[in-house]
N, CA, C and O of each residue as an XYZ file, in Angstrom:
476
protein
N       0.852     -1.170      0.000
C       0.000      0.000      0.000
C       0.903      1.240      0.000
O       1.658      1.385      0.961
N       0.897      2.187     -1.030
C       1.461      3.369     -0.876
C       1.207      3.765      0.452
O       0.286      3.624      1.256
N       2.633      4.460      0.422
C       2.513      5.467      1.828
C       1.582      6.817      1.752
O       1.710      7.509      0.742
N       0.592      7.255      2.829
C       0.131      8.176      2.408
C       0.824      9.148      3.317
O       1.388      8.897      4.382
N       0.639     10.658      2.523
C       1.270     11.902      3.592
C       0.602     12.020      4.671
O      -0.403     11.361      4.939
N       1.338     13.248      5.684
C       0.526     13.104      6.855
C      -0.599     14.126      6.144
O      -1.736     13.655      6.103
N      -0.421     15.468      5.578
C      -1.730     16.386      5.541
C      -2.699     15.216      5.026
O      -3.864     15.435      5.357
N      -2.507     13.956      4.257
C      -3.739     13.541      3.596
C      -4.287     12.473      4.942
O      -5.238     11.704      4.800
N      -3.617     12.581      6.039
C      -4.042     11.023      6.788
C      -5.084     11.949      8.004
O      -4.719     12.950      8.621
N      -6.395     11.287      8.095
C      -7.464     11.557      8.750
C      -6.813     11.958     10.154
O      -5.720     11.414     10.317
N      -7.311     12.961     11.438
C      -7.151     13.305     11.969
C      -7.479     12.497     13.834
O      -7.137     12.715     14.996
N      -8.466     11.375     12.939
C      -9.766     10.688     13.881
C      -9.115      9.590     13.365
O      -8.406      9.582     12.359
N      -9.557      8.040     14.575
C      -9.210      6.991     13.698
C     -10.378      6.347     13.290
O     -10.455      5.356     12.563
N     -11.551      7.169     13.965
C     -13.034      6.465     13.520
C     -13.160      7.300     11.845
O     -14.048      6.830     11.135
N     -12.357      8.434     11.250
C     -12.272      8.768      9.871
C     -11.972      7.582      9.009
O     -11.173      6.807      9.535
N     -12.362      7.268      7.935
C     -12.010      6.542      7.039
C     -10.838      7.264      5.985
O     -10.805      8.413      5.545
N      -9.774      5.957      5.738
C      -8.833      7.202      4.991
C      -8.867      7.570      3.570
O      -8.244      8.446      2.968
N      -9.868      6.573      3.101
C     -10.120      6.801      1.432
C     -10.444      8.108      1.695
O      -9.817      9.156      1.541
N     -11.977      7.755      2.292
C     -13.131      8.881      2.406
C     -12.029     10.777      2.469
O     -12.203     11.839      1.871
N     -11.233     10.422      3.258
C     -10.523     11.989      3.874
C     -10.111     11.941      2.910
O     -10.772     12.761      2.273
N      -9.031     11.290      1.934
C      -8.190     11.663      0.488
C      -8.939     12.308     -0.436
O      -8.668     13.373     -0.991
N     -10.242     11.372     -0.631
C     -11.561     12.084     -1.637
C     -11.552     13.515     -1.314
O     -11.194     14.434     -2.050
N     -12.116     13.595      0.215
C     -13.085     14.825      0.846
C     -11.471     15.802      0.284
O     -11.569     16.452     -0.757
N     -10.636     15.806      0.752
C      -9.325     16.843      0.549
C      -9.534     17.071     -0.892
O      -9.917     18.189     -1.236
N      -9.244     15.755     -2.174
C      -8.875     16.192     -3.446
C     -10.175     17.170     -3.363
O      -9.781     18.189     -2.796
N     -11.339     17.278     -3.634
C     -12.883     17.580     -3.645
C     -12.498     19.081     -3.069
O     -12.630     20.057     -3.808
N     -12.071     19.203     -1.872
C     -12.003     20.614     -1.438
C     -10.717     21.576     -1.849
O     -10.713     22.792     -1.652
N      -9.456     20.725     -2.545
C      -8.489     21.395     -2.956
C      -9.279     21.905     -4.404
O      -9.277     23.085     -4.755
N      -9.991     20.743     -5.222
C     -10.145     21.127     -6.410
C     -11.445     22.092     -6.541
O     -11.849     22.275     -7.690
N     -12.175     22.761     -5.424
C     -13.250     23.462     -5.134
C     -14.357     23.359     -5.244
O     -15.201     24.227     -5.018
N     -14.574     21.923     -5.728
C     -15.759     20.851     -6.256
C     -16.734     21.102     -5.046
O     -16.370     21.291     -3.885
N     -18.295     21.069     -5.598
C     -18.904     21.445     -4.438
C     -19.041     20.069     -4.100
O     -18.312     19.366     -4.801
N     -19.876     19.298     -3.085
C     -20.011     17.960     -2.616
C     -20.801     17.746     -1.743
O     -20.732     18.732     -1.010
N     -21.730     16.868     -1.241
C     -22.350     15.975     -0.416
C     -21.887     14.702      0.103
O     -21.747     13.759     -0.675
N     -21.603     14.564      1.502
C     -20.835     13.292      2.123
C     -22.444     11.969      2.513
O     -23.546     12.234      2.993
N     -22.067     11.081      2.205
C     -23.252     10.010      2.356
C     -24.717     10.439      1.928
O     -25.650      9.992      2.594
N     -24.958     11.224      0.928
C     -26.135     11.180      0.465
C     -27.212     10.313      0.415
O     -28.358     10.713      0.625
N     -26.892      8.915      0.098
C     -27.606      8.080      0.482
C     -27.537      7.477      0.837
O     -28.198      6.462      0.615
N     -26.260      7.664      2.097
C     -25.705      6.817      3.103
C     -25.808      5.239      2.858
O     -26.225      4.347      3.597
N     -25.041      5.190      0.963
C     -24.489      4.173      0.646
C     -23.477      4.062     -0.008
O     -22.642      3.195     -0.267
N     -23.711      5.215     -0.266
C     -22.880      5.948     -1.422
C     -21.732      7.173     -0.853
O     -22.051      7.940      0.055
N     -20.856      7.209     -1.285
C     -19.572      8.286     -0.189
C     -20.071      9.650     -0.510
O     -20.474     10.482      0.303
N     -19.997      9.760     -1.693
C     -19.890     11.408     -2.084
C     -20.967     11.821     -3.493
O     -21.170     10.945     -4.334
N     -21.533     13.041     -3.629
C     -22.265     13.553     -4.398
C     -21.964     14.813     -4.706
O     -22.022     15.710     -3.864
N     -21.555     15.040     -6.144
C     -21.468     15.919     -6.868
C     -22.147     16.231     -7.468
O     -22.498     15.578     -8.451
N     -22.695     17.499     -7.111
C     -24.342     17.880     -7.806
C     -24.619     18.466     -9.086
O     -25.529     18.285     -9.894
N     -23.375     19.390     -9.071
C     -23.039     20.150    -10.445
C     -22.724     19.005    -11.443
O     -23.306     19.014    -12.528
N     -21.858     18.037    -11.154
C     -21.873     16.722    -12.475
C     -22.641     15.965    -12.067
O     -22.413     14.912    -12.662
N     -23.558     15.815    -11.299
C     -24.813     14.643    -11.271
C     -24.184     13.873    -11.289
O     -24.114     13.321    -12.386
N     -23.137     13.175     -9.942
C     -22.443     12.176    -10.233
C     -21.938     11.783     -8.761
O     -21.555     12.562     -7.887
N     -22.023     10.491     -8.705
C     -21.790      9.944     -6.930
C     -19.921      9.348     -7.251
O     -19.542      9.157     -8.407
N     -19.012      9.144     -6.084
C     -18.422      8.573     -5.591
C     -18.436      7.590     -4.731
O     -19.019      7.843     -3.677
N     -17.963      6.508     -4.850
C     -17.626      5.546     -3.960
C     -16.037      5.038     -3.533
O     -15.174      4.506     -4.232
N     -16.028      5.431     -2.095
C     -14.088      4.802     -2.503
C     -14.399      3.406     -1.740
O     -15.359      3.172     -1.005
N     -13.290      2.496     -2.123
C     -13.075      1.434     -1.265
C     -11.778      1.154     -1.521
O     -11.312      1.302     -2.651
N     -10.966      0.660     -0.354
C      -9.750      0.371      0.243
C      -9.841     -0.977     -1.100
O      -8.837     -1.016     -1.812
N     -10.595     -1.675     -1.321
C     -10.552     -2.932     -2.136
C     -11.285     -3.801     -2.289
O     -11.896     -4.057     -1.252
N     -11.671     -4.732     -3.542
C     -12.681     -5.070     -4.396
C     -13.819     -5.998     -2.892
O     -13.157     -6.534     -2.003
N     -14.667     -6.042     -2.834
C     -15.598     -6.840     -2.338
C     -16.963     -7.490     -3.681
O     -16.965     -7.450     -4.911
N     -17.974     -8.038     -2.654
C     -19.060     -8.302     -3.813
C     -19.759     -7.409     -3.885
O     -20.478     -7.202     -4.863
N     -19.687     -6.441     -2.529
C     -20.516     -5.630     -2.176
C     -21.074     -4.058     -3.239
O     -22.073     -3.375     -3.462
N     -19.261     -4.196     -3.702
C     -19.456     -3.146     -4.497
C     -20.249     -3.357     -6.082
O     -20.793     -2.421     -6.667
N     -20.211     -4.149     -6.382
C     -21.811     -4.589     -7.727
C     -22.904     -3.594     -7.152
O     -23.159     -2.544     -7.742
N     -23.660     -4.034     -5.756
C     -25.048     -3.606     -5.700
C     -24.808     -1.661     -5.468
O     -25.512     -0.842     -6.058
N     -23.842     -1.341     -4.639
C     -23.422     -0.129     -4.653
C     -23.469      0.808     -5.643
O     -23.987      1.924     -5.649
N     -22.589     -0.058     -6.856
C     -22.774      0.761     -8.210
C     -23.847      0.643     -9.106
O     -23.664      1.152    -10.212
N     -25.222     -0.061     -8.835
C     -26.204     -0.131     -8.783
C     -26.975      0.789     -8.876
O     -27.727      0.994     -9.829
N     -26.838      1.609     -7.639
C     -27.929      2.216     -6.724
C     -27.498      3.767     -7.574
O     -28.383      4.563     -7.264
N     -26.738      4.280     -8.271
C     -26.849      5.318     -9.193
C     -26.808      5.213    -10.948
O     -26.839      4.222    -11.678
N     -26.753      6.186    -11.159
C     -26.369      5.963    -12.893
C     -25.123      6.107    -12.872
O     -24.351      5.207    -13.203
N     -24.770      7.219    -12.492
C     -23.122      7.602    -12.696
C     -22.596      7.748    -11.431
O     -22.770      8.746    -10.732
N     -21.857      6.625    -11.072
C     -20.871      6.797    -10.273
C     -19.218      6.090    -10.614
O     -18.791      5.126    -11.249
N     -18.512      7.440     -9.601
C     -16.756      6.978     -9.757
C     -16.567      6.294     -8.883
O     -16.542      6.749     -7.740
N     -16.338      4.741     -9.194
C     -15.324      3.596     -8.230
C     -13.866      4.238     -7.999
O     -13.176      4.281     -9.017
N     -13.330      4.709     -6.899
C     -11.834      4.941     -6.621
C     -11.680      3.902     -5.284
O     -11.992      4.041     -4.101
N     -11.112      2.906     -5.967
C     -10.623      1.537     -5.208
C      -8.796      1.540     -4.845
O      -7.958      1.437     -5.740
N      -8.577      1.627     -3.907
C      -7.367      1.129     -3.494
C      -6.894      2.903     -3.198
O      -7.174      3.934     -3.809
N      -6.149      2.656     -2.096
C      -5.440      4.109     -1.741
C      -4.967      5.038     -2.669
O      -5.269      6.201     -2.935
N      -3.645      3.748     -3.358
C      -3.550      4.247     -4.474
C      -4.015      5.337     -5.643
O      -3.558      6.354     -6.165
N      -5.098      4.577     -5.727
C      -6.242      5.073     -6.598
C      -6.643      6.887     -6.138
O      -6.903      7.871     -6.830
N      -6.526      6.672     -4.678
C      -7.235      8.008     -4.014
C      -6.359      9.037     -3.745
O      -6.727     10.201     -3.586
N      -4.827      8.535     -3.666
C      -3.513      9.604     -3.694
C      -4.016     10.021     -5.192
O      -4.531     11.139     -5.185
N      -3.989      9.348     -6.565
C      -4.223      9.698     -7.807
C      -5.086     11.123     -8.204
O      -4.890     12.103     -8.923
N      -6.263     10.585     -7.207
C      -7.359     11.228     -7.500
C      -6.961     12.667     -7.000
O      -7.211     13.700     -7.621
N      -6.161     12.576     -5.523
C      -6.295     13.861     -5.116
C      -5.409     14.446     -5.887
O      -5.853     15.512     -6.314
N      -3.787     14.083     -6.441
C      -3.323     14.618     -7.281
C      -3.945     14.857     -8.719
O      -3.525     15.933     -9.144
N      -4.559     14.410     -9.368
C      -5.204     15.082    -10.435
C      -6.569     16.279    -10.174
O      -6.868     17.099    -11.043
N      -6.978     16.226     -9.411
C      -7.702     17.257     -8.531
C      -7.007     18.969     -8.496
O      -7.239     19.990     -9.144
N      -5.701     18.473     -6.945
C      -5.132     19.161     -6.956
C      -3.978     20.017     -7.618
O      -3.507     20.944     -6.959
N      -3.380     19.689     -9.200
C      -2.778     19.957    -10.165
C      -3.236     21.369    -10.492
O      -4.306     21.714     -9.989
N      -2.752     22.013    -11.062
C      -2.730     23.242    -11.782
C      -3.144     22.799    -13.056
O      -2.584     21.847    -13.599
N      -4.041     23.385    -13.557
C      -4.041     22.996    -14.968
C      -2.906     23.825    -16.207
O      -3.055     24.048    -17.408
N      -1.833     24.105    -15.299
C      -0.675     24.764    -16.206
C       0.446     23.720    -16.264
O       1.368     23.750    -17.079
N       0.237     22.624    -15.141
C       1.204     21.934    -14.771
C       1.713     20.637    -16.284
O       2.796     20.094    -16.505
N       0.792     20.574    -16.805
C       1.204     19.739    -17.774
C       1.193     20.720    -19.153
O       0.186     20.682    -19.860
N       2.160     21.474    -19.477
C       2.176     22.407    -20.760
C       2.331     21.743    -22.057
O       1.935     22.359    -23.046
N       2.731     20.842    -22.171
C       2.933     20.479    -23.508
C       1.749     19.278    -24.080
O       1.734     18.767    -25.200
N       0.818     19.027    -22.973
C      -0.106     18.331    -23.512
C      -1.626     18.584    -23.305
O      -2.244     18.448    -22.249
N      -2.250     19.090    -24.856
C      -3.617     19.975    -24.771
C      -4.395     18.623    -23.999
O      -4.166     17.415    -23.924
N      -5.585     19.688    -23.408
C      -6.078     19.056    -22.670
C      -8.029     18.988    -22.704
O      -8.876     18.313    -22.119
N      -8.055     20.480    -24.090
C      -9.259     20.814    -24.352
C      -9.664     19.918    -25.295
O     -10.780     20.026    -25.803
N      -8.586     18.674    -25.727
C      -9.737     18.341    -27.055
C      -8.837     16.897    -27.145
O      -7.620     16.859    -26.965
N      -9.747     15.635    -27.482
C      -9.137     14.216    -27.497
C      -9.585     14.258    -28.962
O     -10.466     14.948    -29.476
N      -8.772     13.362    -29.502
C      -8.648     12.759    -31.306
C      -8.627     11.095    -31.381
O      -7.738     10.412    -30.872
N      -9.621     10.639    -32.013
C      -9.892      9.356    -32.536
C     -10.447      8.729    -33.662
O     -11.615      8.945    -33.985
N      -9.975      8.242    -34.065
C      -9.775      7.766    -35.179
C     -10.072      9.004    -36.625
O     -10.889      8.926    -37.542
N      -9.139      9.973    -36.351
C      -8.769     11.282    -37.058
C      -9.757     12.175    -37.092
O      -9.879     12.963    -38.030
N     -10.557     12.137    -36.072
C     -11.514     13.378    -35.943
C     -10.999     13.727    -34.234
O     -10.503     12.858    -33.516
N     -11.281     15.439    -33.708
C     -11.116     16.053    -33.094
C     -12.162     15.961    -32.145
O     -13.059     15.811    -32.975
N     -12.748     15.933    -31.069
C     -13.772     15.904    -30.606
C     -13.033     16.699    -28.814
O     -12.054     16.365    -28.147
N     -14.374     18.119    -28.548
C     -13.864     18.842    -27.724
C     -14.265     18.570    -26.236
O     -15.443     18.725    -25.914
N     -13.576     18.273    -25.554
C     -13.900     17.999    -23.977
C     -13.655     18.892    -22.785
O     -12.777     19.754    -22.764
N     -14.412     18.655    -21.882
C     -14.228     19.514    -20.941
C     -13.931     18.872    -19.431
O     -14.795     18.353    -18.725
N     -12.639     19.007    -19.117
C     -12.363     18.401    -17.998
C     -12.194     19.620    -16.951
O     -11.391     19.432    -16.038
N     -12.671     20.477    -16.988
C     -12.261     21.622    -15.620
C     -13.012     21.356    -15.154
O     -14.137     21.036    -15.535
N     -12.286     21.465    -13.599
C     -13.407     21.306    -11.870
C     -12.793     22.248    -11.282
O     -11.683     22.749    -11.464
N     -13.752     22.480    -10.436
C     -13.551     24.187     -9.394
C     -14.390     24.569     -9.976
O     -15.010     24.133    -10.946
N     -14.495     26.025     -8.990
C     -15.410     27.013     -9.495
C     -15.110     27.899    -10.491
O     -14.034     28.394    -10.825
N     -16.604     28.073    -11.064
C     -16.416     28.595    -12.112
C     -17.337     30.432    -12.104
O     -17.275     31.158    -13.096
């Protein structure tokens, strides 16, 4: 298991430590949020109509979980949740040499929008 830093390690030991990595990336990246919305589910993002679930690692449990919305993000394994908070917390200047407004497949251009924070 990656080591995690101390700013990212919960303060409580009744905190869960996915849950705190999420809640941090979420508040570095200015994302608004809801914690247990349907107290099955971790997190709710209202502006993308879109739930989170973290888990430390795979169970059966998580099938019926991802169930219970349309769109939700599985971030499984710590790993996964250091990731998250670093792509969160990034600058979007930090990667200069690779555009970020627009993906290409199979030779057409098609324009995307990956900014979070406020807008």
């Amino acid at each position: 298991m990656p080591a995690i830093p101390e700013h990212l390690t919960p303060n409580h030991p009744s905190q869960d430590p996915m849950e705190f990595i999420v809640r941090q990336a979420l508040v570095a990246a200015g994302v608004q949020f809801d914690e247990n919305p349907s107290e099955r589910l971790d997190f709710y993002l209202p502006d993308q109509q879109t739930y989170i679930e973290c888990k430390q690692f795979y169970t059966p449990r998580i099938a019926d979980q991802l169930q219970l919305a349309e769109n939700v993000i599985l971030i499984q394994g710590v790993g996964a949740a250091l990731a998250f908070y670093a792509l969160c917390s990034a600058s979007p200047h930090d990667e200069e040499d690779v555009p970020l407004s627009s993906t290409t497949m199979d030779d057409e251009t098609f324009p995307i929008d990956i900014s979070v924070g406020k807008r």
